[in-house]
matplotlib code that plots the C-alpha trace (Angstrom):
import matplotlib.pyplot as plt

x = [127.2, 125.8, 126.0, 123.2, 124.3, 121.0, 122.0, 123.0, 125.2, 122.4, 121.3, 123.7, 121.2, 121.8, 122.8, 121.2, 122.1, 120.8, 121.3, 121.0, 121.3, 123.8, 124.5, 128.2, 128.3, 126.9, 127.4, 126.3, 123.1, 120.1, 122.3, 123.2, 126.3, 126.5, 125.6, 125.8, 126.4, 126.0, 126.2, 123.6, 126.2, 129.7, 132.0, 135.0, 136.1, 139.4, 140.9, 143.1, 144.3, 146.2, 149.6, 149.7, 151.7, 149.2, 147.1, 143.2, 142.3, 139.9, 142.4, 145.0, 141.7, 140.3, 143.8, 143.8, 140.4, 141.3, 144.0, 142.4, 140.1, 136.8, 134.2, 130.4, 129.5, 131.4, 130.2, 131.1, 131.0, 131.2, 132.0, 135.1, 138.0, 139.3, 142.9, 145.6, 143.8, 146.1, 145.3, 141.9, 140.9, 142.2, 140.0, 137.0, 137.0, 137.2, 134.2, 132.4, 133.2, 131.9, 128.7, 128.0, 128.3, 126.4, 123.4, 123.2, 124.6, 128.3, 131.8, 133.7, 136.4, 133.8, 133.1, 135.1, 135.3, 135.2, 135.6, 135.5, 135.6, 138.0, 141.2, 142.7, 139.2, 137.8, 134.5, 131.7, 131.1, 128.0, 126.4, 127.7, 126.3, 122.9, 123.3, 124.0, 120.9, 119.1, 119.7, 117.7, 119.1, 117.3, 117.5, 116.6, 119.4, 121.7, 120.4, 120.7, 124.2, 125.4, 124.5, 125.3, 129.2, 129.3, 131.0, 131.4, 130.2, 127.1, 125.7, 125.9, 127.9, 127.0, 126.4, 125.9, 126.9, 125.3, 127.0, 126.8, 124.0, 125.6, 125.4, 128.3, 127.3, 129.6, 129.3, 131.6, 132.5, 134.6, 135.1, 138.2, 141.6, 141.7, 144.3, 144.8, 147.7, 146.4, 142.5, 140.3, 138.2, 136.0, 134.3, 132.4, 131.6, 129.7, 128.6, 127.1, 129.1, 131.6, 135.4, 138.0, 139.1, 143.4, 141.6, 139.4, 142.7, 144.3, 141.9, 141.1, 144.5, 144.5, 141.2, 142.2, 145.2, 143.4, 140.9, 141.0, 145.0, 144.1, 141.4, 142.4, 140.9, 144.1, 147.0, 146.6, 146.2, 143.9, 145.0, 141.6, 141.4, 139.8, 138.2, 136.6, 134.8, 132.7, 132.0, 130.1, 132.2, 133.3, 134.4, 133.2, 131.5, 132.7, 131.3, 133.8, 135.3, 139.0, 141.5, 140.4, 137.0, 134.8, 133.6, 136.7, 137.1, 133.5, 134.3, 136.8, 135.1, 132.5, 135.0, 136.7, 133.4, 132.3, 135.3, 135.5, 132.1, 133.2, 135.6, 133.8, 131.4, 134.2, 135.5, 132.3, 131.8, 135.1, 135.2, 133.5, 134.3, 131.9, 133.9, 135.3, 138.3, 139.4, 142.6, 143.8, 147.4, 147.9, 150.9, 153.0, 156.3, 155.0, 152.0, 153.8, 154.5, 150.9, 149.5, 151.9, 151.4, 147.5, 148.2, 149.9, 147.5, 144.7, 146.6, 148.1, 146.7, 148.2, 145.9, 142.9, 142.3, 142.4, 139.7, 138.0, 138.1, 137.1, 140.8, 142.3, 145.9, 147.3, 150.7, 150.2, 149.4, 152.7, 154.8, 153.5, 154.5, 158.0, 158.2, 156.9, 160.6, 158.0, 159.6, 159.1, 160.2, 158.5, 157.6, 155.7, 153.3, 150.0, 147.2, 143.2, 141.4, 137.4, 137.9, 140.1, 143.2, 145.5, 149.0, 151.1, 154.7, 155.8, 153.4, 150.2, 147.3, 145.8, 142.5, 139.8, 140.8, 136.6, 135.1, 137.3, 136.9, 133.0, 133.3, 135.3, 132.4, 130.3, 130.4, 133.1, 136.6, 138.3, 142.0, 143.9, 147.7, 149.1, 152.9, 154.2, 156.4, 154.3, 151.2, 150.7, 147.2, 145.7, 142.7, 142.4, 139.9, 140.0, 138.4, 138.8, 140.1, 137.6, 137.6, 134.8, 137.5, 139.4, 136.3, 135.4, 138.8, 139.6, 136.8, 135.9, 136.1, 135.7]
y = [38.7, 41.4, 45.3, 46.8, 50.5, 52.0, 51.7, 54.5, 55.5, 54.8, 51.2, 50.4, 50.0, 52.1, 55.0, 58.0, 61.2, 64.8, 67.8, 71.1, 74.2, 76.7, 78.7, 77.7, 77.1, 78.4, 75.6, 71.3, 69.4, 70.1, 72.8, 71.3, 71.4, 70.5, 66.4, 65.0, 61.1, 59.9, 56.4, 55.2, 52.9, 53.6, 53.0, 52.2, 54.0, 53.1, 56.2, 56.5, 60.1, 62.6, 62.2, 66.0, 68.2, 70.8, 69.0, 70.6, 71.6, 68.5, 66.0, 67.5, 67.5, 63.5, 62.4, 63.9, 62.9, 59.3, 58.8, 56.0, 54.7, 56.2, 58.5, 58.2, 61.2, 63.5, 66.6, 67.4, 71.0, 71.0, 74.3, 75.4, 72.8, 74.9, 74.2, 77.0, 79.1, 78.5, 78.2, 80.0, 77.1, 74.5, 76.3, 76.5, 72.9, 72.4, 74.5, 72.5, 69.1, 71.2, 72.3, 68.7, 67.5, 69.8, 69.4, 65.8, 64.7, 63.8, 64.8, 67.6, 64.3, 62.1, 63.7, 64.1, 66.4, 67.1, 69.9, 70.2, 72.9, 75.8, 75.8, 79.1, 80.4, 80.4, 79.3, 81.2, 79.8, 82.0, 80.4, 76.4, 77.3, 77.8, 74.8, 72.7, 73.9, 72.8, 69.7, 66.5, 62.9, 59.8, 56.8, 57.9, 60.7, 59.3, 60.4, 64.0, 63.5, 62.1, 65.2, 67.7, 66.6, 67.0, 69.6, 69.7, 66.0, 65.9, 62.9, 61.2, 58.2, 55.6, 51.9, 49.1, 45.2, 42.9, 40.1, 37.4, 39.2, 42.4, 45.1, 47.8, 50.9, 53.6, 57.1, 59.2, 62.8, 63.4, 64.5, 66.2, 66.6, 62.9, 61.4, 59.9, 59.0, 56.9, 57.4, 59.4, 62.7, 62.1, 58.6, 56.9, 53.8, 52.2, 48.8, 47.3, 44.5, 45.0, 44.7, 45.0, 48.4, 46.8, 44.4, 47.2, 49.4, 46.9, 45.9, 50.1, 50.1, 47.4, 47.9, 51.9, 50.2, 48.2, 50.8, 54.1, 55.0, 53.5, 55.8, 58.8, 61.7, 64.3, 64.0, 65.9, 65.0, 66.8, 68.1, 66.8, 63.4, 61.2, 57.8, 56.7, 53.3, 53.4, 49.8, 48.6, 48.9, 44.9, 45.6, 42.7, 41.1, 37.3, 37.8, 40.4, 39.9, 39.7, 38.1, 34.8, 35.3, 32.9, 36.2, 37.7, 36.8, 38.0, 40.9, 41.8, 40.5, 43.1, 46.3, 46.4, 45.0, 48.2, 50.7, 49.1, 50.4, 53.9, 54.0, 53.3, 55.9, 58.3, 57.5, 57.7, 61.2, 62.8, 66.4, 66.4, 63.0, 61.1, 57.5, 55.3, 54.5, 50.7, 49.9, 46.1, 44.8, 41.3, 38.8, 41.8, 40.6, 41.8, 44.2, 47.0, 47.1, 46.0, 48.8, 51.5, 50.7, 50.8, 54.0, 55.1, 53.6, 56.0, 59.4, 59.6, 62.8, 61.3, 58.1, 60.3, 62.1, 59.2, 57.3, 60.6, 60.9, 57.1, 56.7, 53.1, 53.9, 51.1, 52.9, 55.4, 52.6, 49.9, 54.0, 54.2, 50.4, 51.3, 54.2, 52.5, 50.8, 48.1, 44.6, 42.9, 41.5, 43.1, 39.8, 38.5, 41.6, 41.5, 44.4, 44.3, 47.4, 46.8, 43.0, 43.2, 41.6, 44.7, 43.9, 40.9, 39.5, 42.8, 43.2, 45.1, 42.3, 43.8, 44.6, 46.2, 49.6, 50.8, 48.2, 48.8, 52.8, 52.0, 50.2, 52.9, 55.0, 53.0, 54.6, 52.1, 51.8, 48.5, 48.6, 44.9, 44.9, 41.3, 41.7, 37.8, 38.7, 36.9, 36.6, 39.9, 41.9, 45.1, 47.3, 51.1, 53.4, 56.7, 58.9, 60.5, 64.1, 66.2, 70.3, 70.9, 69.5, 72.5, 74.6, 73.6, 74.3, 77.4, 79.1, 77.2, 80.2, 82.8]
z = [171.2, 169.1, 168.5, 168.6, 166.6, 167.8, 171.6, 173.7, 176.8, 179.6, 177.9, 180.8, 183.9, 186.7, 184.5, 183.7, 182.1, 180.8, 178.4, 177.7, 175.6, 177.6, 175.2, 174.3, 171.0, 168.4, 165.5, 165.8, 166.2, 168.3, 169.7, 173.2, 174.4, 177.8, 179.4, 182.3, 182.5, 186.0, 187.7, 190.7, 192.3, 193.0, 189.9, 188.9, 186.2, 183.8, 181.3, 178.7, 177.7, 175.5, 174.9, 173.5, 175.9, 175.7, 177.6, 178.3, 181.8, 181.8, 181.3, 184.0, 186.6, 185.5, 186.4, 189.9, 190.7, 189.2, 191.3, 193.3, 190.1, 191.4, 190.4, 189.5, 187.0, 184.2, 182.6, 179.3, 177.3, 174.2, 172.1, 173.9, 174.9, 178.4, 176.4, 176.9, 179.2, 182.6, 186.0, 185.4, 183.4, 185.9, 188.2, 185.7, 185.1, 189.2, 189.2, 186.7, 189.2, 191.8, 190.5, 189.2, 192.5, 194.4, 191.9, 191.6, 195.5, 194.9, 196.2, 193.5, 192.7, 192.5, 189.1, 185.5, 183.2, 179.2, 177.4, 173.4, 170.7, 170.4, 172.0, 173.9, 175.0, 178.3, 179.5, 180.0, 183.5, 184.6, 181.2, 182.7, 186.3, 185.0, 182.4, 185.2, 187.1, 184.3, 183.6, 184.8, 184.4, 183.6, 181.9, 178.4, 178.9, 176.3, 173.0, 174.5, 176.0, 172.9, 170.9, 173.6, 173.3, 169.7, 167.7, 163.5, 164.1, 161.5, 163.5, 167.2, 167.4, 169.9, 170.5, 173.0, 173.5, 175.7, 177.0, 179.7, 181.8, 181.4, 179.2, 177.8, 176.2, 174.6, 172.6, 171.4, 169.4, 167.0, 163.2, 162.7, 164.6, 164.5, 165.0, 168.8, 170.3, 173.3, 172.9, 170.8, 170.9, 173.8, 174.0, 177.4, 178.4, 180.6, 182.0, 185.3, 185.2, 188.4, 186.6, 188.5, 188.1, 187.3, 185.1, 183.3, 183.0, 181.0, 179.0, 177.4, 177.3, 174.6, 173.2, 172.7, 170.8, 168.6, 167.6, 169.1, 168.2, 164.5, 163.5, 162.1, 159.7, 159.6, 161.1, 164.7, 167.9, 170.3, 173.4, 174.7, 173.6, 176.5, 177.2, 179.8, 181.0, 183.7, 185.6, 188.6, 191.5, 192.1, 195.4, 198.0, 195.2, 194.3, 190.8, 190.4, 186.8, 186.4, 184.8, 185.9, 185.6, 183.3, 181.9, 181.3, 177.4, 176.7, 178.5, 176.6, 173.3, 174.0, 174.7, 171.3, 169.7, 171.2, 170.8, 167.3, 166.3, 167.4, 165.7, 162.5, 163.3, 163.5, 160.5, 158.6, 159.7, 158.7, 158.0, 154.8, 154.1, 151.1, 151.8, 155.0, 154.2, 156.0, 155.9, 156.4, 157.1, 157.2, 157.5, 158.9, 161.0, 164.1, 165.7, 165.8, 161.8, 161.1, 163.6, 161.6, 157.9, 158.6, 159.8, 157.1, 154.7, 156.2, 156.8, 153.2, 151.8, 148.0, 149.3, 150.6, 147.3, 145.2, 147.4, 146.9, 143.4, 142.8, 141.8, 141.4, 141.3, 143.5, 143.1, 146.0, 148.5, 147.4, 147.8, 151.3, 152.2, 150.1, 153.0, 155.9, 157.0, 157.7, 157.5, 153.9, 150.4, 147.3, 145.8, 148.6, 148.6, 148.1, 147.4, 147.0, 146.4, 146.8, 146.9, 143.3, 143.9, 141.9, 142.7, 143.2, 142.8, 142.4, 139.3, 138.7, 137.8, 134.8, 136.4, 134.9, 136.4, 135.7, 137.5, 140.4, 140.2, 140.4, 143.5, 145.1, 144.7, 147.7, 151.1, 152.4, 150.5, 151.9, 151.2, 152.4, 152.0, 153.0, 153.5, 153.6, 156.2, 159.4, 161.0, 162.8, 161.7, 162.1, 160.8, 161.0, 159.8, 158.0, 155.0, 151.9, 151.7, 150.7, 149.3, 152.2, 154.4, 153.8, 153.6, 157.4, 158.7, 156.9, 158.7, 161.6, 164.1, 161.9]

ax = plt.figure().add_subplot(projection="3d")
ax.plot(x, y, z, "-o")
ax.set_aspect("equal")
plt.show()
């Protein structure tokens, strides 16, 4: 099983998607912002969402029209989230289900939605009716959809996995307001092997864990933040994969190998960021410490800047496990920054600090904390903390 990076969305057979320019935003690459991503069978689809109270108006109508785990298309804006904006923009992002349908021969809840950019503004939806009109899907849709859901992203992030004789493909958005607290920015998936749609639930529900909820660039959660998987309908099939299937572990093998990726790609294209930042925890006393110091490892702003300024100074990662309330005993922890082993029984190693500051100069900064407190591991992903960080944000509607 291998990723192929330079995959798209509609590798997946039976998929097909389109793009185009509606006139939306006004920023991001190859200036489309609005995709369709459709399905030529019926589909299962699995979703994890925002746990943000302000929930968009695309995330309140994908979980009425997932209520019996069905759909076979989404349409994504990108350029204005349809967040704060009321019943109007309930009704909006009805009207953008509806339109989807009627153009492309499905029922209104037979299709998602996704909306991205600035909160509190309501879509232009004369501008969406036409975009919709204009847009033609087929299978080498997926480089356009990509980049139609993007916003300060500088580059589309996508991917796909084949296994067994089926094939799972995935892009995403995202490059700032990172920091997902039950999925990520906007992410799809899709595959024509037919899951069982309880089986599928679970398994994004665990893959999200293990990737999505531990990539992070700031410290806020969008109130868009959506994933969705879209599967082959299993239903009256006896290949159907579940549980018990033989393909079940490869399966799920290719899901976080697949989520995973995104993730990377996320991380890599941080608001301004010059450095991924990945953050290891090993021997942690269960998943739940190893999942929260990894967090912590990549959301330090003290941390951030150092990667940022090449800075070896070990001391601001043992503070964060000092403050973590993670289980441990000083002397059994150990620290490697860039594959140099800096800190151990509670002493620094007398490293040579310029040969390590050099190697935190290469695109990826691996940080590896090993707590000798159990067997519990987890990786997350994040970035340095950049002045054009605070350049992007200060004026990014204005």
């Amino acid at each position: 099983m291998q990723l192929d990076p330079t995959g798209n969305v509609t590798d997946t057979p039976g998929f097909r998607a389109g793009a185009t320019y509606a006139g939306i935003k006004t920023y991001g690459e190859g200036k489309l912002d609005l995709g369709v991503l459709a399905a030529d069978f019926p589909c299962v689809v699995a979703g994890t969402f925002t746990k943000n109270r302000f929930r968009s108006a695309a995330v309140t109508i994908n979980v009425e029209h997932l209520a019996n785990g069905k759909a076979r298309a989404v349409i994504v804006n990108s350029g204005c989230a349809n967040s704060s904006t009321g019943d109007r923009g309930l009704d909006d992002a009805r009207e953008m289900a509806r339109l989807t349908g009627e153009r492309f021969g499905f029922a209104p809840e037979e299709v998602l939605v996704g909306s991205t950019g600035v909160i509190g503004r309501f879509l232009p939806m004369d501008k969406i009716a036409a975009g919709v009109a204009a847009i033609d899907l087929d299978t080498g849709g997926g480089d356009a959809f990509s980049r139609a859901i993007t916003t300060t992203d500088t580059r589309t992030k996508h991917g796909s996995v084949r296994f067994g004789p089926y094939v799972i493909a995935g892009c995403c958005k995202g490059a700032a307001m990172i920091h997902p607290n039950m999925a990520t920015m906007l992410a799809y998936l899709t595959t024509d092997a037919p899951v069982d749609r309880e089986f599928l639930q679970s398994e994004l529900r665990e893959a999200v864990d293990r990737s999505f909820n531990l990539v992070a660039i700031d410290t806020d959660t969008s109130p868009s933040d959506t994933v969705l998987v879209f599967a082959r309908d299993p239903e009256g099939r006896p290949d159907a994969i579940n549980a018990d299937s033989p393909l079940a572990g490869e399966f799920r093998e290719a899901l976080r190998l697949m989520t995973a990726h995104l993730c990377r790609e996320i991380a890599r294209d941080g608001e301004g960021s010059t450095r991924m930042i990945e953050a290891t925890v090993r021997g942690a006393a269960s998943d739940g410490d190893a999942r929260l110091l990894a967090r912590l490892l990549t959301t330090s702003y003290l941390l951030k800047s150092a990667v940022h300024g090449a800075d070896p100074n070990w001391g601001r990662i043992s503070a964060i496990i000092g403050r973590s309330e993670v289980v441990f005993q000083e002397e059994d922890v150990t620290i490697d920054l860039c594959g140099t082993r800096v800190f151990e029984r509670s002493l620094p190693t007398g490293f040579d600090e310029g040969a390590v500051s050099a190697a935190m100069k290469s695109d990826e900064v691996p940080i590896v904390v090993d707590l000798g407190a159990g067997i519990a591991t987890a990786t997350a992903w994040g970035c340095d903390l950049t002045p054009e960080y605070v350049h992007l944000n200060a004026d990014y509607t204005t």
